[in-house]
N, C-alpha and C positions, 0 to 999 in steps of 0.2 A: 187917549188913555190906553187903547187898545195896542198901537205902536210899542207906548212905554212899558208895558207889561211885558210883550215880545221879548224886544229888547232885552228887557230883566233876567225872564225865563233861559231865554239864549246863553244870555251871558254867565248864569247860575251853570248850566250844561256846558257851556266850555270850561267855565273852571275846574267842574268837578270831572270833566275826562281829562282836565292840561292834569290834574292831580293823579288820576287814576293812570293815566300814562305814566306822568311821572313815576309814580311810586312801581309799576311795571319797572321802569328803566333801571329804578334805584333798586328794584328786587334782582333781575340781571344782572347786573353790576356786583352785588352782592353775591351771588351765586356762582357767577364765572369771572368774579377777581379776588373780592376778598375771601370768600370761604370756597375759592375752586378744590382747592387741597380735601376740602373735610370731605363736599363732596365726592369726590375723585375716589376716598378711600372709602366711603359708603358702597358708591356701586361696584366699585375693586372686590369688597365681601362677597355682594351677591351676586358677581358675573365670573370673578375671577379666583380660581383655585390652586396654590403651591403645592404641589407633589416635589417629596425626596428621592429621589430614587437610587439606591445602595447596591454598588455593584456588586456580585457574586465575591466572596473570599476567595483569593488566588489560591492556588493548591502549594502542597509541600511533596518533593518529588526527592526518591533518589537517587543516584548517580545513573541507573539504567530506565530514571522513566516511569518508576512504579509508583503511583501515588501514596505518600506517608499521612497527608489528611485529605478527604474528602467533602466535598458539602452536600448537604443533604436538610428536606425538609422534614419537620417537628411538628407535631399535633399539640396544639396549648388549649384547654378549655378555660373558659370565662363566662362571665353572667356580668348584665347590667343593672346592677342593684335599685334604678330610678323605674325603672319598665320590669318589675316584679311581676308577674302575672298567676303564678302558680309557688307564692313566695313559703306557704305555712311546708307546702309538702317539699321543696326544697331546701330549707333550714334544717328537715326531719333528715332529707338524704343526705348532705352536706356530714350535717353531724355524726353521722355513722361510718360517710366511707370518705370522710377531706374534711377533720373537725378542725382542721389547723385554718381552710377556707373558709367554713362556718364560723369562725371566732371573728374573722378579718371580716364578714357580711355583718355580725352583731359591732364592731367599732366601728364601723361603714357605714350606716346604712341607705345614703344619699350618695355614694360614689356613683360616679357616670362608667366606672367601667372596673371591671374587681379579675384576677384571675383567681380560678379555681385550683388550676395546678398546668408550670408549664414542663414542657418536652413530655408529655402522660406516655405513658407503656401499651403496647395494645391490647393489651387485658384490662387496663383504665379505661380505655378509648371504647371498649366495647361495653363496658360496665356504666359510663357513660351514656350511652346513648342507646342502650335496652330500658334505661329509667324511663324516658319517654317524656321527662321534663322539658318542655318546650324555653325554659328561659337558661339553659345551658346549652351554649354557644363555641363552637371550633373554631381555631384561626389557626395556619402554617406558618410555622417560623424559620427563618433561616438559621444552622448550626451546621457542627461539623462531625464528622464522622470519622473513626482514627483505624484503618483495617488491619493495624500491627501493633499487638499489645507490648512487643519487647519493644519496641521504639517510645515509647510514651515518654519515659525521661529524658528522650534528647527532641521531640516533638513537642512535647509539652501540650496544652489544651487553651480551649478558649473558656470564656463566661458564657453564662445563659443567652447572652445579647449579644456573642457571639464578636468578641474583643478577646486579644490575647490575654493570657492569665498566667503562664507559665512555657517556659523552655523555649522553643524557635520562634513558636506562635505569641508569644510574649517579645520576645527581642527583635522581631521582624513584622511587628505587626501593622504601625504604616504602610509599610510594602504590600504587604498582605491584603489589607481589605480593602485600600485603594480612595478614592475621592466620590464621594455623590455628588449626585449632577441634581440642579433645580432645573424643575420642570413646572410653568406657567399653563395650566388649562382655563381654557374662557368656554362657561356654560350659558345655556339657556332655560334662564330661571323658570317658565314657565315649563319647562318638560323634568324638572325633580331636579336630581343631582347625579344623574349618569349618560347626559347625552349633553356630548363637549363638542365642539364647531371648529374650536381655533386650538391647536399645540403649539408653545413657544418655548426655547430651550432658553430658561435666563442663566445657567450655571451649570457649564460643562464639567461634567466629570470624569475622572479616568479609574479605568479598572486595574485591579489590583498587579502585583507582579510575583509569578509564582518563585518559591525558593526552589532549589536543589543540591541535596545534600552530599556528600560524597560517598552516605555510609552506602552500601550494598546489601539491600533489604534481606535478599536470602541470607546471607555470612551474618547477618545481623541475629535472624529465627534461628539461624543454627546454633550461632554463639551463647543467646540465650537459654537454649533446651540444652545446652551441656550445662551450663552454669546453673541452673533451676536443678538438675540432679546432679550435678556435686552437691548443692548447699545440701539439698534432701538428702541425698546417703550419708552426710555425715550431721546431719540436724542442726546446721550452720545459719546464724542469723543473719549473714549476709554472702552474697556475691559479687564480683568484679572480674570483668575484662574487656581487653581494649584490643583491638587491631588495625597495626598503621604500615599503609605501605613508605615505607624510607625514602625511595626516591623523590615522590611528591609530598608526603608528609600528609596524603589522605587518609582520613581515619575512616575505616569499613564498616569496622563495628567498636562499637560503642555501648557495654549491657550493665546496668546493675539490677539485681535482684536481693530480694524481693521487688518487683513493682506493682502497678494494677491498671486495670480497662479503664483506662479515659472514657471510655463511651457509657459506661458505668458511672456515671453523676453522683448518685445518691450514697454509694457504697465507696465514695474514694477515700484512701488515708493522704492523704497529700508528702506524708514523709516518703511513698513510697512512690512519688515522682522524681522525687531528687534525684539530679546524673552523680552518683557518688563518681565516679570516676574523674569528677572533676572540682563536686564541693566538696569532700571528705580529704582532711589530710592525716596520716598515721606515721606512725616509725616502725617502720619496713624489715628493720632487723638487716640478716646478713645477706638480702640485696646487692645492698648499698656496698657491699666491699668490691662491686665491679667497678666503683667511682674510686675507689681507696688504691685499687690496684693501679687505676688509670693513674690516677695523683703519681703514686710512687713512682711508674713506671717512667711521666714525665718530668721528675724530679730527678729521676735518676737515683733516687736512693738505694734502690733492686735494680738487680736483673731476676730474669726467672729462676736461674739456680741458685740464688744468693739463699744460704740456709739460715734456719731459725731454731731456735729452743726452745720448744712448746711442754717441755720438762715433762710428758709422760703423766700428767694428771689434768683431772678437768676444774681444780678449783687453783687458784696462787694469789699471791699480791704480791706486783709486780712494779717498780717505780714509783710508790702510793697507789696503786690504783686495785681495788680485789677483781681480777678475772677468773669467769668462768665459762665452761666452754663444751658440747654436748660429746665430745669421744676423749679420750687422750690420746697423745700424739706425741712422740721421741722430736728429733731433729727433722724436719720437714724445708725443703725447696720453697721456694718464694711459692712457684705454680703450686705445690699442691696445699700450701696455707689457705690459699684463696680456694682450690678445688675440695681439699675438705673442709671446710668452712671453718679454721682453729680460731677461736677470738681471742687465746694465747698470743698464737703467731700476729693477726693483725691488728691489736694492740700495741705489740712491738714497734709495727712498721707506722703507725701512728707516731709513737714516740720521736723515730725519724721526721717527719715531715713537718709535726707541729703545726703550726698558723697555716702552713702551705694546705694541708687539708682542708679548712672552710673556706680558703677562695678557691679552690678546686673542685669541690662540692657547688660553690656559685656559680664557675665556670660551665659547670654539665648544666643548669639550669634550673636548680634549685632555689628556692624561696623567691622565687616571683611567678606571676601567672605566663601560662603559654601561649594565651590565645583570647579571643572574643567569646565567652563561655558563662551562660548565664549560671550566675552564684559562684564561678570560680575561686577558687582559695589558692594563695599565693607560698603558704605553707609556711615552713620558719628550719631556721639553723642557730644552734647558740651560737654569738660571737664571739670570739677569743675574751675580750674582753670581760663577760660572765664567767669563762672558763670556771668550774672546780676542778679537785683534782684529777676526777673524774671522769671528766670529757672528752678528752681526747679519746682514750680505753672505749667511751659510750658511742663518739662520732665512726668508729672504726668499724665497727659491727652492726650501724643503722639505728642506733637509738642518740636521742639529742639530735635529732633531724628528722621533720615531718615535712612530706611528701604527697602530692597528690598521687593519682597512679598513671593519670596524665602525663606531669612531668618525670615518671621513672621510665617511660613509654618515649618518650621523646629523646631522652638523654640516651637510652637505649638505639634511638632511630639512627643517633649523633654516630653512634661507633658502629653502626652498619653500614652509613655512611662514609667510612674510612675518616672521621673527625671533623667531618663538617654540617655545622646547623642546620637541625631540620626544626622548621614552623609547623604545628601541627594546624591540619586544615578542615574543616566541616564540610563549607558552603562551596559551592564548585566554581561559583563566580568570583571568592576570593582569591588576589592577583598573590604568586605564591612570591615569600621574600628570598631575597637574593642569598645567594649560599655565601658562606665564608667560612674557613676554618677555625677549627675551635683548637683541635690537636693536628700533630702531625700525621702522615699515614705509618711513618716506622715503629711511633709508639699504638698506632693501636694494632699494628699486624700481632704486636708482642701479645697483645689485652687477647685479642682473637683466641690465639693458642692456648690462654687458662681460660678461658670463656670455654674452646673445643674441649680441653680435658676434663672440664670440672664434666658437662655433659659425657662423656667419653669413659670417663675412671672415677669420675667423684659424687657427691650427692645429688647430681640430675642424669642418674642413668637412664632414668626411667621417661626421659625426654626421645630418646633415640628414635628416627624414623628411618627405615631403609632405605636407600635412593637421596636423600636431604641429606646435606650440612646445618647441623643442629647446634649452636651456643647458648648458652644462660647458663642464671646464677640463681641460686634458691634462697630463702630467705622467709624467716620465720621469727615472731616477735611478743613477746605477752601485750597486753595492752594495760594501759594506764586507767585506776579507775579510784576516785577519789583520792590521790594524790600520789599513790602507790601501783607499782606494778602487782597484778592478778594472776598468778601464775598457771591458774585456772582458766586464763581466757586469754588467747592467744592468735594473730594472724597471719595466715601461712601465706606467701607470695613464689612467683615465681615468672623471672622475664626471660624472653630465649630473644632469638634469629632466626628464621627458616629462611637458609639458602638451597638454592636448586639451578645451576649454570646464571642468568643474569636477574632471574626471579629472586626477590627478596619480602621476607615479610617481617614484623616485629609486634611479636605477640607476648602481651604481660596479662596475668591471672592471678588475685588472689580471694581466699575465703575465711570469713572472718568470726572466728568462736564455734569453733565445729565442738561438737558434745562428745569428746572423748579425748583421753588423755593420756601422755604418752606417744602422743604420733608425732611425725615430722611432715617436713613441707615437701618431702620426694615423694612420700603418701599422698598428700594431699591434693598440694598445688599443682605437681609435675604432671598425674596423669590429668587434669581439668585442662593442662595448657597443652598435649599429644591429641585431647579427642579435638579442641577445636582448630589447633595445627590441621591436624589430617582430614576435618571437613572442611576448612580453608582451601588445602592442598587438592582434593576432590571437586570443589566446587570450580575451583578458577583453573582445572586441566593441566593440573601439573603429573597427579598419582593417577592412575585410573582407580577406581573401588575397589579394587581385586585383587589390592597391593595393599591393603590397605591394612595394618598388622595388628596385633591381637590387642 
């Protein structure tokens, strides 16, 4: 009996370890095949740590190197509304100096993570933390930082999170901040959560790529502080100008005004980021007769002496059309129609060309965009097709034709170029396009010499610089305001040449609803486009200073 019992006992004990085994084997099995996975990401949690890490934003540089954005780190405060510790006397400060955070704590009040306010001032930052509130909390954020306010419309700015929002920083901004790279840390649960053993790069990333611009940071300050006082001396709503060297088709400076401090967050208008020089199109007025001339002159309808009858008064109706026109003027030469600016006379010479004028006006580069430009406007010209009787009289003298100041700057660049295409260019790295002719060089030697006279004997005397070869054409225009022209509000332009033996430049200015009435655009515009000729001419050692005239 004693045997049988053994036996029994035995055999009860092997079964229940073949089981206990067993069910070992079936729990391994289970653990490292069927649920390895779930596993796997269990201990993944608590061994293993993903970091992003976001490279630096490339910089915005220009043509000599100078940084146009900067980066730079931000103080952000924050509270963790679950880990309240001192919550009654925080809701009290909240509410008095951040009630906009205060309000976001009362619909909150289980957020794992709240800010208080970011990019803070350091008058915040010190006000901050004199409270002595232990559950208000600082972090560093990456942003940017802009050290030239007149650049801000063609820079543009980022978001708070430090994404493009506007201008270069907006249309380059892949470029710019580049690729984060994953980064794998494997910790040691039992020592917290800051002592790591093993770094694994699972996700390369590359750093940004900085832009470079072609404008010329100083000509750009300088260009500004003249345009900032012109508008002021004449209490002008706006300012404009542009300068492009003709051979490459680099634009130097690039300014509208009004603008404001990018770095100034809270205080921005955003209207006064806009590059008007490239989203605003207007009707330029009598500009545009250096395009009419060009017309004629390759048409051949004129020559320079071919004479007109501008009949000695400033108002007539003329083939249907009523002209008026700011002097009277007897019988006047082609050249001095266009040098004193008769809308008599070049009306007339409309009349001759007919159709030939709006693909002529196409030809210089009108109504499409010039270039890669954020918000560009492409502009417009009526088609023959619309014609009233009207039009032609209107295309002759810059109205019925809206223009950036861009493309009056470029068209401009066209006939400094002795009539061959120029690409207006920003970025330094874009590959510049291949030249072609647009006119021939014998009609524009012709254009040149009322270009020289009009500055020389006509309405842009007041362009004249000693030592330089000086050309442009003035132009002045009312503007359009609920369906009618205001003859009260008005935009005075004015585009030149500075030549100096192989040096060339091509500088267009205008200012727009100056508060006085009765002036013209040799007042206006002329002398805005002489002061930043001659710090142009100064700056890049053409004049010395001490030449530099009254």
């Amino acid at each position: 009996m004693k045997q049988i019992a053994l036996k029994y006992r035995l055999s009860i004990l092997f079964l229940a370890l073949t089981l206990l085994y067993g069910g070992i084997i079936i729990r391994l099995y289970l653990i490292q095949i069927t649920y390895s996975s779930f596993f796997q990401s269990l201990g993944d949690q608590q061994y293993l740590m993903n970091v992003i890490k976001t490279p630096h934003r490339a910089l915005i540089y220009d043509r000599h190197c100078i940084p146009l954005a900067r980066n730079k780190f931000f103080t952000s405060a924050f509270i963790i509304p679950l880990r309240l510790r001192q919550k009654d006397a925080l809701i009290s400060f909240l509410t008095t100096h951040f009630p906009e955070a205060a309000q976001r704590l009362k619909e909150h009040p289980k957020a794992p993570f709240l800010y208080i306010r970011r990019r803070i001032s350091e008058q915040e930052e010190r006000m901050l933390r004199s409270s002595e509130l232990v559950d208000i909390l600082f972090l560093e954020e990456p942003g940017r930082w802009y050290p030239q306010e007149s650049a801000a419309p063609l820079v543009g700015l980022t978001t708070i999170d430090n994404e493009g929002s506007a201008g270069i920083e907006l249309l380059y901004n892949e470029q710019l901040r580049g690729v984060a790279s994953l980064v794998t840390l494997k910790r040691d649960a039992r020592q917290g959560h800051h002592f790591y053993f093993e770094r694994h790069l699972t996700k390369a990333g590359q750093e940004g790529t900085p832009v470079t611009l072609t404008i010329d940071s100083t000509l750009q300050f300088l260009t500004h502080e003249a345009v900032k006082s012109s508008v002021e001396t004449w209490n002008a709503t706006e300012g404009m100008a542009i300068t492009i060297d003709p051979a490459t088709g680099d634009i130097l400076a690039m300014v509208s005004y009004p603008c404001c401090d990018p770095n100034d967050t809270r205080h921005l208008i955003l209207e006064h980021l806009n590059n008007r020089v490239v989203t605003e199109t207007y009707e330029f007025g009598s500009v545009m007769k250096v395009f009419l001339a060009l017309a004629a002159l390759a048409e051949e309808v004129v020559t320079l002496d071919t004479p007109f009858n501008c009949y000695n008064t400033k108002h007539i109706v003329l083939g249907g059309m009523k002209l008026s026109t700011w002097h009277e003027h007897g019988i006047l030469p082609f050249t001095e129609v266009i040098a004193k600016s008769n809308n008599i006379g070049t009306a007339q010479v409309a009349l001759l060309l007919q159709e030939n004028l709006y693909h002529h006006y196409k030809r210089c580069g009108f109504g499409e965009k010039r270039g890669n430009f954020m918000g560009e406007q492409a502009g417009h010209i009526t088609a023959p097709k619309t014609w009233s009787s009207q039009s032609l009289a209107s295309l002759s003298y810059g109205y019925e034709i809206r223009a950036t100041l861009l493309q009056l700057a470029c068209a401009l660049c066209m006939i400094a170029r002795k009539g061959i295409h120029v690409t207006p260019r920003l970025i330094m790295t874009d590959t510049p396009q291949p030249d072609h002719h647009v006119y021939s060089p014998d009609v524009i030697e012709k254009l040149e010499k009322i270009l020289t006279h009009t500055v020389e004997e006509g309405t842009a005397f007041r362009a004249r610089i000693p030592g330089c070869h000086i050309m442009g054409k003035t132009g002045s225009a009312n503007l359009l305001v609920d369906g009618s022209y205001d003859p009260h509000k008005s935009i005075f332009t004015f585009a030149g040449i500075i030549t100096h033996n192989t040096y060339q430049r091509v500088i267009v200015v205008c200012i727009k609803e100056p508060q006085q009435h009765g002036i013209f655009s040799s007042q206006v515009a002329v002398p805005l486009f002489k002061k930043i000729a001659e710090a142009t001419l100064i700056h890049e050692g053409i004049i010395p200073s001490f030449e530099r005239t009254a």
